[in-house]
C-alpha positions as CSV (number, residue, x, y, z in Angstrom):
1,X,113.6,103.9,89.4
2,X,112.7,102.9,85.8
3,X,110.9,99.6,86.8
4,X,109.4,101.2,89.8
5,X,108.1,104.2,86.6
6,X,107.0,101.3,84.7
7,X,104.9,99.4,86.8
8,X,103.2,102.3,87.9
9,X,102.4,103.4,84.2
10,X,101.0,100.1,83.7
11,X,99.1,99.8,86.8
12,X,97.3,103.5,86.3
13,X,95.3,103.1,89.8
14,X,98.7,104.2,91.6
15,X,98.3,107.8,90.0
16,X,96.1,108.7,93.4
17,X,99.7,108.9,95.7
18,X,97.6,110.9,97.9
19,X,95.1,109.5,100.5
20,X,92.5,109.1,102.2
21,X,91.7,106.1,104.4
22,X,88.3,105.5,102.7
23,X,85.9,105.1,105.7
24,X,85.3,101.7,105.0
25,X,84.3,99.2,108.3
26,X,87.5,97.8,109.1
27,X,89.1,94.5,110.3
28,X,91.4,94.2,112.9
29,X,94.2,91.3,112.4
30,X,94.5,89.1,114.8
31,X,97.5,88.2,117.2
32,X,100.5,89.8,116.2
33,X,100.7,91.1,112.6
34,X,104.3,89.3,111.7
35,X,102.3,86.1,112.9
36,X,100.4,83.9,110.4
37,X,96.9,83.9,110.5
38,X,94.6,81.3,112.1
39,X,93.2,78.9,109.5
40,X,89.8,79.7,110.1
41,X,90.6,83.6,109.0
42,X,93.2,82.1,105.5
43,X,89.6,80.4,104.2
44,X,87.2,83.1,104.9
45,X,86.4,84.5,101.7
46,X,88.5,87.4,100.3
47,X,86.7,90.9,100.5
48,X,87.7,94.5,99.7
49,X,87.5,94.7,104.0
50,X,89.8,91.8,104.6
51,X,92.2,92.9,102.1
52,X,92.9,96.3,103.6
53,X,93.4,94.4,107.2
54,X,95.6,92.0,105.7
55,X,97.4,94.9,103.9
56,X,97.8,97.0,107.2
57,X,99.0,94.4,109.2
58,X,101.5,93.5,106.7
59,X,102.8,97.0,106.3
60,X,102.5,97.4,110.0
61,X,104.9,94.1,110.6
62,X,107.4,95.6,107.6
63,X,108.3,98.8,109.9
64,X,106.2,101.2,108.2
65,X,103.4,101.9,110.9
66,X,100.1,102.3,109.8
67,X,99.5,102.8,106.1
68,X,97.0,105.3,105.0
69,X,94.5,104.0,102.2
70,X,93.8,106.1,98.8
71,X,90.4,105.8,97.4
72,X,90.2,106.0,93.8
73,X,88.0,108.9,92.0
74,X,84.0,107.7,92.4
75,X,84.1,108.2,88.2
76,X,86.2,105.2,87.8
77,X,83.7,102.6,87.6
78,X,86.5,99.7,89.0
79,X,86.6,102.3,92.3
80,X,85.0,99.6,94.9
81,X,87.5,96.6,93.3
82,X,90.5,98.3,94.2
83,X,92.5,98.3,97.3
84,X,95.7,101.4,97.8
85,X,97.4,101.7,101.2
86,X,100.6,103.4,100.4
87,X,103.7,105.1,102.5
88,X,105.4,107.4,101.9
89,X,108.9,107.3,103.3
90,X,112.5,109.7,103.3
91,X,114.1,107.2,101.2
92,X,113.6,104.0,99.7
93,X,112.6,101.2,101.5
94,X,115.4,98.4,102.5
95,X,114.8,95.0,101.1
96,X,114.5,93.5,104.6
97,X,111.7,95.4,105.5
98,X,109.8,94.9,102.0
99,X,110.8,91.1,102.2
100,X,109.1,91.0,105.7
101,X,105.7,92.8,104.5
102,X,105.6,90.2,101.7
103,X,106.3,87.1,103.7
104,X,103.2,88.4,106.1
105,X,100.6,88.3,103.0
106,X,102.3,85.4,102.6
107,X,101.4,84.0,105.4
108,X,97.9,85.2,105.1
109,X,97.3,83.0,102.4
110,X,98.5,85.1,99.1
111,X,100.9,83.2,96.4
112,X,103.4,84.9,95.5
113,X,104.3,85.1,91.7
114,X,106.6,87.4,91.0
115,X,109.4,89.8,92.3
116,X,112.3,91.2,92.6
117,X,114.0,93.9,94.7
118,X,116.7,96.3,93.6
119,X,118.3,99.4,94.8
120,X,116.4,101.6,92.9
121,X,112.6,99.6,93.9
122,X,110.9,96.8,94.3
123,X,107.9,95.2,92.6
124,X,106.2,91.7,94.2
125,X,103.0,90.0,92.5
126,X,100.8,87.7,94.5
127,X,97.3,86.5,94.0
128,X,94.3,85.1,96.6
129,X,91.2,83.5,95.2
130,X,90.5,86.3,92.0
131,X,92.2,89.2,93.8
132,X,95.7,90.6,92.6
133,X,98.4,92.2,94.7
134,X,101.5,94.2,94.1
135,X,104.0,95.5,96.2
136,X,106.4,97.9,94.9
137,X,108.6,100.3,95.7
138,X,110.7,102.9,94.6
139,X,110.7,107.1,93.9
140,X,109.0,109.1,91.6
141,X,109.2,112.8,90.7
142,X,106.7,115.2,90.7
143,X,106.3,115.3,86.8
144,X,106.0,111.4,86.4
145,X,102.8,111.5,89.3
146,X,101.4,115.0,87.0
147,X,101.4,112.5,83.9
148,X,100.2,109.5,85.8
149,X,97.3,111.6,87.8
150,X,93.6,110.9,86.8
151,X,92.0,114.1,85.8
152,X,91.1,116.7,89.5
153,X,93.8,115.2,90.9
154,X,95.0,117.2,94.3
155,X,98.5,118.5,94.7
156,X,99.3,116.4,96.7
157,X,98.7,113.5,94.9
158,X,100.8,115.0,92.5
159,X,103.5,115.3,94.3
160,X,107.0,113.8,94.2
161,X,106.5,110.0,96.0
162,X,108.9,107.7,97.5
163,X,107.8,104.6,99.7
164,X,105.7,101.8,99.3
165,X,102.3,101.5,97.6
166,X,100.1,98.2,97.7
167,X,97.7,97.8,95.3
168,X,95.3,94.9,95.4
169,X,92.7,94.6,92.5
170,X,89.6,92.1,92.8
171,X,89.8,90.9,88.8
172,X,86.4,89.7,88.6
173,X,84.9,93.0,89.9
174,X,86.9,94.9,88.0
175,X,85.9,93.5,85.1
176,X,82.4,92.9,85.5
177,X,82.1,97.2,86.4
178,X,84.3,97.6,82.6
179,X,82.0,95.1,80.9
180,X,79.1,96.6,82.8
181,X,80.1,100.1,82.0
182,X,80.6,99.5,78.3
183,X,77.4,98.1,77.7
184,X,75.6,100.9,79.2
185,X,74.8,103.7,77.0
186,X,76.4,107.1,78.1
């Protein structure tokens, strides 16, 4: 669980455990999620829509069914870079079934670079034309998502968590909004 606490500390946009599936126009995968994507859909361009398609096919392939998607707080100015779909589940997830959601982004056209799977979690890093993408895994308690909640957060995204959360961050969006955001006066 300590890796799994880390990574979550350092990636503050997985304090929303909650959810909400965002509203956002969605695409449907094509063929059968486990199946690699045609070619023509690996070199369209990468956008906030594709990425929550690719993510929900991919969790749909690992076992997990459909993964509901967590909007961040409209305050945060990175809020339309970021990508959540998370899962909870009774216990943590088996390394087959996290393996399998990972080779289907894979197959998608992200890069793996990093990962690592143990009993107590999982974290996996990949990356797709300026976007970032972890996978990880693991439990946390309900004190650990109190001190990692951004401020109004609901009970239930305060709650304790154990499952999968995806997080996928577009980096140059992300930090045009902070440079933007800093330069403006307040």
């Amino acid at each position: 669980m300590g890796r799994f606490v880390a990574a979550c500390v350092a990636v503050p946009v997985l304090a929303a455990c909650g959810g909400t599936d965002g509203g956002e126009a969605r695409t449907k995968p094509s063929g059968d999620p486990g199946k690699a994507t045609p070619a023509a859909e690996a070199t369209a361009p990468v956008t906030r829509a594709s990425v929550k398609g690719e993510v929900r096919a991919a969790v749909e392939a690992g076992g997990f069914g459909r993964p509901p998607f967590v909007d961040l707080p409209k305050s945060d100015v990175t809020a339309s870079c970021v990508v959540i779909g998370q899962v909870r589940t009774p216990e943590d997830p088996d390394e087959k079934s996290v393996r399998a959601v990972v080779a289907v982004l894979e197959k998608s056209g992200w890069s793996r670079t990093s990962g690592w799977y143990e009993d107590y979690g999982s974290l996996f890093s990949l990356e797709r034309e300026g976007w970032t993408l972890d996978v990880m895994t693991g439990s946390l308690t309900a004190d650990q998502m109190a001190a990692a909640a951004t401020p109004g957060a609901s009970a239930e995204e305060t709650q304790e968590f154990t499952g999968m959360s995806v997080t996928a961050i577009d980096r140059k969006c992300a930090d045009a909004a902070i440079t933007s955001a800093k330069a403006s006066p307040k």
